[in-house]
Every structure is written in structure tokens, then in C-alpha cells.
N, C-alpha and C positions, 0 to 999 in steps of 0.2 A: 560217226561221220559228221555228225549235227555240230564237233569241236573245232573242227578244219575249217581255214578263215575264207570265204572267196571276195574278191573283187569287181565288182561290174563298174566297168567305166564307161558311160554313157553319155548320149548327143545328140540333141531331138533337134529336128526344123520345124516352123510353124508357119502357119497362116499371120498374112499381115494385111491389110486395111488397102486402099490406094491411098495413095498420096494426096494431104490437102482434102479428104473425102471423110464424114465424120457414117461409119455404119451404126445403124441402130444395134445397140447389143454387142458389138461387135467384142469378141474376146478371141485370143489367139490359139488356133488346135494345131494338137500335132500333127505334121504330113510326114514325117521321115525319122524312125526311127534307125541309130545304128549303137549295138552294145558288144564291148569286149570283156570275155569272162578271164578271169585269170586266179590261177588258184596255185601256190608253192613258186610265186614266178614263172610259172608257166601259162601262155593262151591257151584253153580251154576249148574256145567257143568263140568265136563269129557270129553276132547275129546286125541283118541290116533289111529292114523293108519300106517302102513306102503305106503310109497311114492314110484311109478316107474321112475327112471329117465330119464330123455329125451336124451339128449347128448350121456351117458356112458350108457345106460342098463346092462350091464353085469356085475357083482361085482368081485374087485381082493380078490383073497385068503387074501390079508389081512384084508380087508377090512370085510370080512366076518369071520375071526378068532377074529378081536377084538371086533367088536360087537355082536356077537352068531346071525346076521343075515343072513338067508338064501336065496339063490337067489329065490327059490319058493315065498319066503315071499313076498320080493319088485313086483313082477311077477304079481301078485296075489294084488298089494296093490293099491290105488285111485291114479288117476292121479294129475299132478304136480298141473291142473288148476281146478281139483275138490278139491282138498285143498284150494286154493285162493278162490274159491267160498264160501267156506266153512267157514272161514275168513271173507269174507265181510259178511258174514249173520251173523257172531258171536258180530261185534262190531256194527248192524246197530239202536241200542235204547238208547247207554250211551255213557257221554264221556270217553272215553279209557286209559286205562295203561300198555303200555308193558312191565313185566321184564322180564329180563333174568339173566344167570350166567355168565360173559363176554362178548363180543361185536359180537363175531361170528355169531352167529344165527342171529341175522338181516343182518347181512353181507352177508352172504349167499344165504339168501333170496331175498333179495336186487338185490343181481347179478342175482340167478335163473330166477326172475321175467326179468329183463331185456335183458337174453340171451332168455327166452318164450315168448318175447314179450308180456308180461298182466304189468299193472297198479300195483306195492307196497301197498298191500291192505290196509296198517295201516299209510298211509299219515300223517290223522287226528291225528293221535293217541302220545302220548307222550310217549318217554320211559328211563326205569329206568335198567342200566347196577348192578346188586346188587354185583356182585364180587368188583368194585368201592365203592358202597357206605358202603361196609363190611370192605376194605381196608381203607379209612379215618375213617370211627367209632371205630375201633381198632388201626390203627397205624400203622399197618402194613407194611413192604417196600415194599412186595412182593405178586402177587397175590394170596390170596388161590384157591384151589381147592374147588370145592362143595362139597363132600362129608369130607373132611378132615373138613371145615368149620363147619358143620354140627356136625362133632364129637367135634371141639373144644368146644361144647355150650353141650358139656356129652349127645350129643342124636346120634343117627343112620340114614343114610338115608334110605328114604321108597322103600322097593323093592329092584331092580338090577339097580348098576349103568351102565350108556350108555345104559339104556331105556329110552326111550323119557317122558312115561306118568310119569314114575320114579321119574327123576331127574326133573320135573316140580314140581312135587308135593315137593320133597325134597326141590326146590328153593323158593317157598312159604311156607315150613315152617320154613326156614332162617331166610326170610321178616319178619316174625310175631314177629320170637325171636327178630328180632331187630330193630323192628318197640318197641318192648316193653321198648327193652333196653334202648331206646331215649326218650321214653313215663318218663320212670322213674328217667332218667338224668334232664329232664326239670323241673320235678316237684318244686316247687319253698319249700326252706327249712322253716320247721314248726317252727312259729313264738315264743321265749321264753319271760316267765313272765316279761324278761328287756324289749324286744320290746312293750310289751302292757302296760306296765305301764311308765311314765313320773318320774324316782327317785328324778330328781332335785324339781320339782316342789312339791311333798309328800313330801320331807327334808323340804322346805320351810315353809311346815304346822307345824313344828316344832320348828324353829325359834320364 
């Protein structure tokens, strides 16, 4: 089983600062996790919660205007180490692939983990930055946006953006568009009547 490749394509919200407001300490925690498992092209798994944070509990009005989330919500949501748990039971049968839509979300996680003191649950795991590999397969100078990305391909993202289970879901169906797009760049060009037949050699029967 451990040969079978899976996919977790994930998309965390955080904590943000107010505006113009310098916090002592202040570093960004997760409040919203949402992860899409996908394993042979297929969805798997669903998973979306709201995160309590450890550090900062309390959310600044900002922070709660730009993401329509509420402090009941995080209150109310799984802790920072039942998510990592949650995590380590997700990737423990295949070898793993993590995207995301820019570098943040592991980063953040990364930090989390080691200001919580727990192990970076996805060591093993290999991962794939897609706002990068969106930017070289276009040409791009400059990063896109996910959702803007999304619309450049004439589609819509799924749901609300700056929802977690959202914008995972949106970030694998990116992948797919351009896992296809690449699918269909490589295809090697179909061979014409001059490649399969030898002319000098036919003239020659003429001679």
C-alpha cells in the first residue's frame, strides 16, 4: 500500500495582527483548516475544521472582517494538536504529495508546529508550491492569485474564497487543468504520410 502515491491539497486561514497595530510577538496561527485527499484521481476524503489558536486566542476585528470568521467559530474549533494528529493518520498508507497555492501554508505550519512543540507532520512528504509551477507553465512574471488563476482557465472557483475547504478544492482543480495542459503539450506530434514512407527510396523503383 505504502507504493500508492496520494495527494493532499491544502489551505489554511490564519490569524492576522489589526491594522497599523504592531503586537508584541505577534506571529500568524492557524484558525481554518480545509484538506482534499485524492488518490488514482479520485477524492478520497474531505476534510475542513476550524483551528483554536494557542499563542493569540482572541481574533482582531480584522482578522475577523476579512475572513467572515467568528470568534465562537475558532472557540468552538479542534485543537492546534488534534489537527496534526489528524494529519499524521491522513498520510499513514501512501507516499504523499503536498500542494498548495504559494509557500505560506507550510510555512506557517512549520512555525506552528515548532512554537507547539509537536514534530511537522509531513517530513516524509514531498511538496508541490502550484502558484510556481502555474507561474513557469505560463510565463508568467508575477505570481497569480488563485482565484484570479482559476478564472484565467474561463472556470470559477468552488464556493467562498478564504475558506479553507474552498480554496483547496479550487487549488486541485487548477492542478488537474494543468496537469492536462502539460498532458497535452507532451504528446509527441502525429506522424505524416512523409514520415512513414521512405520517397527517395519509392523514386528509386522508378529509375
Amino acid at each position: 500500500m505504502k507504493g500508492r502515491r496520494q495527494y493532499l491539497f491544502i489551505d489554511f486561514e490564519f490569524t492576522m495582527p489589526e491594522k497599523n497595530m504592531r503586537m508584541k510577538d505577534f506571529y500568524p496561527e492557524i484558525i481554518e483548516a480545509g484538506v482534499v485527499l485524492v488518490v488514482d484521481d479520485q477524492i478520497i476524503e474531505q476534510f475542513s475544521s476550524f483551528v483554536a489558536p494557542l499563542k493569540f486566542p482572541t481574533l482582531s476585528e480584522r482578522c475577523k472582517s476579512f475572513l467572515h470568521i467568528s470568534q465562537q467559530q475558532v472557540d468552538k474549533g479542534m485543537s492546534f494538536f488534534e489537527m496534526i494528529r489528524k494529519f499524521e493518520d491522513c498520510i499513514k498508507q501512501f507516499e504523499n504529495v503536498i500542494v498548495t497555492w504559494g509557500n505560506m501554508d507550510m510555512k506557517v505550519l512549520r512555525h506552528n508546529c515548532l512554537r507547539a512543540g509537536v514534530p511537522f507532520p509531513f517530513k516524509t512528504a514531498s511538496e508541490i508550491d502550484l502558484s510556481m509551477e502555474y507561474k513557469r507553465f505560463f510565463g508568467d512574471q508575477n505570481q497569480t492569485g488563485l482565484w484570479k488563476a482559476v478564472q484565467q482557465y474561463g472556470k470559477e472557483g468552488t464556493g467562498k474564497h478564504h475558506r479553507a475547504l474552498d480554496d483547496a478544492l479550487t487549488t486541485y482543480n487548477i492542478f488537474r487543468l494543468v496537469e492536462k495542459d502539460k498532458r497535452y503539450l507532451e504528446k509527441p506530434k502525429p506522424t505524416t504520410i512523409g514520415d512513414r514512407i521512405d520517397f527517395s527510396k519509392l523514386l528509386n523503383e522508378f529509375v
